[in-house]
N, C-alpha and C positions, 0 to 999 in steps of 0.2 A: 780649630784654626785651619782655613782652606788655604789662605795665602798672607806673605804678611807683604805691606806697603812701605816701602822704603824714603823718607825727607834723603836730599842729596845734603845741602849744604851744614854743616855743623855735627851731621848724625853719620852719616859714612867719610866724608871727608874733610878734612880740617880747612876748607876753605874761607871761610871770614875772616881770618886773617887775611886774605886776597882782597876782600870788599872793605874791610876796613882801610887799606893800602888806598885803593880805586877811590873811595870816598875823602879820603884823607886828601890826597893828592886834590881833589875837585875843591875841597876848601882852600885850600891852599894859594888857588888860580882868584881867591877871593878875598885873599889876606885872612881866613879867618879860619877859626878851629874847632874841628868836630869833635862835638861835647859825649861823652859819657850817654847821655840821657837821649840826645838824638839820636846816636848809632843803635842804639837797644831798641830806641821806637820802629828802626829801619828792620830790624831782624826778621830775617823769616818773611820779608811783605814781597809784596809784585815788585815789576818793576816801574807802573804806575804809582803805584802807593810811594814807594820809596823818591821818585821825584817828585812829587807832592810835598812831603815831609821838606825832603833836601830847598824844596824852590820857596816854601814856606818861612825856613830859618833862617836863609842867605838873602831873603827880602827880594826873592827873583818875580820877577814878572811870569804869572804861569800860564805861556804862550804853549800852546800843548806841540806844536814842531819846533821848539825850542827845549821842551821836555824830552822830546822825543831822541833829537840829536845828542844832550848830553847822555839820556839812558844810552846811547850808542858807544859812544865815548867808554864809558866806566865798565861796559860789558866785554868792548874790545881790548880794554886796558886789563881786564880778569883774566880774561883768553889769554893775553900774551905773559903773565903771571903762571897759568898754568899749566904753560905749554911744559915748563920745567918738570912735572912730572904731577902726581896726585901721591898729598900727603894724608893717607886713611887716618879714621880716626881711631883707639884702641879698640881691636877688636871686631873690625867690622867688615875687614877682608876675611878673618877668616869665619868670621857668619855666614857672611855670602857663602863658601865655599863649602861650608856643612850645610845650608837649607838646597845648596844643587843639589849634595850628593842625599839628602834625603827625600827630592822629591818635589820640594815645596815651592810651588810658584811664588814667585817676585814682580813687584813693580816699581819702578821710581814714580817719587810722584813731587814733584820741583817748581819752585814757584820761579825758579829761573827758565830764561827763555831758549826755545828751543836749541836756536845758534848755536850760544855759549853750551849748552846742555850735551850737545852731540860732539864740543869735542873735551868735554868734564868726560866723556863714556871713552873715549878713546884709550885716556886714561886709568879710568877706573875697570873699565873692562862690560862692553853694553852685553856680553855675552849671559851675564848675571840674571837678567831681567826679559821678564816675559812680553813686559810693558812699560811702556815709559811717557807720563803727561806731564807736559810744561804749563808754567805759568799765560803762556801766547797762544793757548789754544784750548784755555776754557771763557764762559762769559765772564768770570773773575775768579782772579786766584786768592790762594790763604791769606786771610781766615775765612773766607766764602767755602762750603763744603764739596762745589762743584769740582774740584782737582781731584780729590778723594774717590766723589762717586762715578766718576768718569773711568779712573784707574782700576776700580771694583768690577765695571759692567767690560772692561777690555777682557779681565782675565774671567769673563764668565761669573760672576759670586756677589752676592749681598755685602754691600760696607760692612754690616754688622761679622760677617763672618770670618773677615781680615782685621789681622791684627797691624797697627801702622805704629811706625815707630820713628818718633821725632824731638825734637832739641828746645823748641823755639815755644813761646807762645802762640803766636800765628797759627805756626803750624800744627800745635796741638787742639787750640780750637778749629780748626778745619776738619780735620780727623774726627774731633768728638758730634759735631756736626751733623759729621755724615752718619754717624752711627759705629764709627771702629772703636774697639777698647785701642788700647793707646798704651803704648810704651814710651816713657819719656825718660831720655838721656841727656841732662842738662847741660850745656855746654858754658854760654856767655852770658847767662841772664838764669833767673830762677824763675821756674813753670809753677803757676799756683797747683795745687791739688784740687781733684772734680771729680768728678762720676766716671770711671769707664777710664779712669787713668791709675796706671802703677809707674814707678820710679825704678831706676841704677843710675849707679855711680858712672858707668862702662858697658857696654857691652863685652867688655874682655874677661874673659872665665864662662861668660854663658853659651849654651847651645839649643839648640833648635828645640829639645824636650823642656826647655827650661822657658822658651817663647812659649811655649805649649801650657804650660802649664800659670804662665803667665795670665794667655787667654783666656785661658778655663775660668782661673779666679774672679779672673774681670766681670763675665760673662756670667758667671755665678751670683754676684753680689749685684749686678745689676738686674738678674731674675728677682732677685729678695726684694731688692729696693722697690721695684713696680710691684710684686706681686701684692 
C-alpha cells in the first residue's frame, strides 16, 4: 500500500446529512418530497448526474443553465451548512492523523466541486492530503474511474497500488474501476460485494497496519483470482 485515497463525503465526514437538508429544501420550493429511493440514487454521483436525477423526478425541463444555477443553489446552500463546523465521521480524524505520522501519503478524491471542496478542507484540515481531485475537474466524475486515476498519477503511484476508501456505491465503483482494492465503510445505503472490495462497520478501532493488511489481502486474492 503506497498511498491510500480518501471519498470526502460520508467516509470522512458526515456530510449528507448537509445534501440531504439542500435537496430537501429544493423539493420543497416544489411542493414535493424527496423519496428514499431518489436520495440513494443521488449518493456519491457528480453534480451533473445528481441534477439529472433531481430534474428528471420534479418533471423539470433539463435546460442545462438552469441545471446549472440550481447545482449552484444547493452547493451554496451546503457551504453555508458547513460553515458551522465538519462533523468527522467515527474514526477518521484520527486515521488521518496516524497515516501522517506514519508516513503515508493521502488524497482526496471528491465527486464534489472544487468550490464547496476547498472550503469542506478548511474544516477538515487540507493539511492531511497530498492531493486533492474534484468532481469539476475530471472528464466525469464517479462512478467513471477518471477521479481515481487522476488522484493516483498526482501522488506519483499506479491505482492498483492505492488503497481507496469509500461509503457510496458510485464511489466504490469508481475506485474498483480504476484498479484500487477498496475499503468500504457503509454509511446510507448498502455497497454490493465484488472483487477488490473488503468491508467495516467504522473506521474507529483501525489503524494504518490494519489498512495494510487490508491491502495486502485484497491484492492477494485478486493475484489468485487472475492467476
Amino acid at each position: 500500500m503506497r498511498a491510500v485515497l480518501w471519498d470526502m463525503d460520508g467516509t470522512l465526514v458526515d456530510s449528507e446529512k448537509l445534501w440531504d437538508i439542500a435537496i430537501e429544501e429544493l423539493y420543497g420550493r416544489y411542493d414535493r418530497k424527496l423519496t428514499p429511493e431518489i436520495r440513494h440514487a443521488t449518493l456519491g454521483g457528480s453534480s451533473e448526474t445528481v441534477m439529472e436525477i433531481v430534474y428528471a423526478d420534479l418533471g423539470l425541463e433539463p435546460i442545462p443553465a438552469d441545471m446549472a444555477a440550481t447545482a449552484d443553489w444547493v452547493h451554496d446552500y451546503v457551504g453555508e451548512l458547513f460553515s458551522a463546523g465538519a462533523i468527522w465521521c467515527p474514526g477518521a480524524q484520527p486515521m488521518l492523523d496516524a497515516l501522517a505520522a506514519a508516513g503515508v501519503p493521502t488524497a482526496l478524491v471528491t465527486n464534489t466541486r472544487r468550490d464547496l471542496t476547498e472550503k469542506m478542507l478548511d474544516g477538515i484540515g487540507r493539511h492531511y492530503f497530498s492531493a486533492t481531485v474534484c468532481g469539476d475537474e475530471v472528464p466525469e466524475g464517479k462512478p467513471a474511474p477518471h477521479i481515481y486515476l487522476r488522484a493516483a498519477e498526482l501522488l506519483g503511484f499506479a491505482a492498483a497500488d492505492c488503497l481507496a476508501v469509500e461509503d457510496s456505491i458510485t464511489g466504490s465503483a469508481a475506485a474498483t474501476a480504476a484498479g484500487c482494492p477498496v475499503l468500504v465503510i457503509p454509511n446510507a445505503i448498502v455497497v454490493p460485494h465484488g472483487p477488490r472490495r473488503a468491508f467495516a462497520d467504522s473506521l474507529d478501532g483501525l489503524s494504518p497496519t490494519d489498512l495494510r493488511d487490508i491491502y495486502a489481502a485484497l491484492r492477494d486474492a485478486e493475484d489468485e483470482r487472475t492467476a
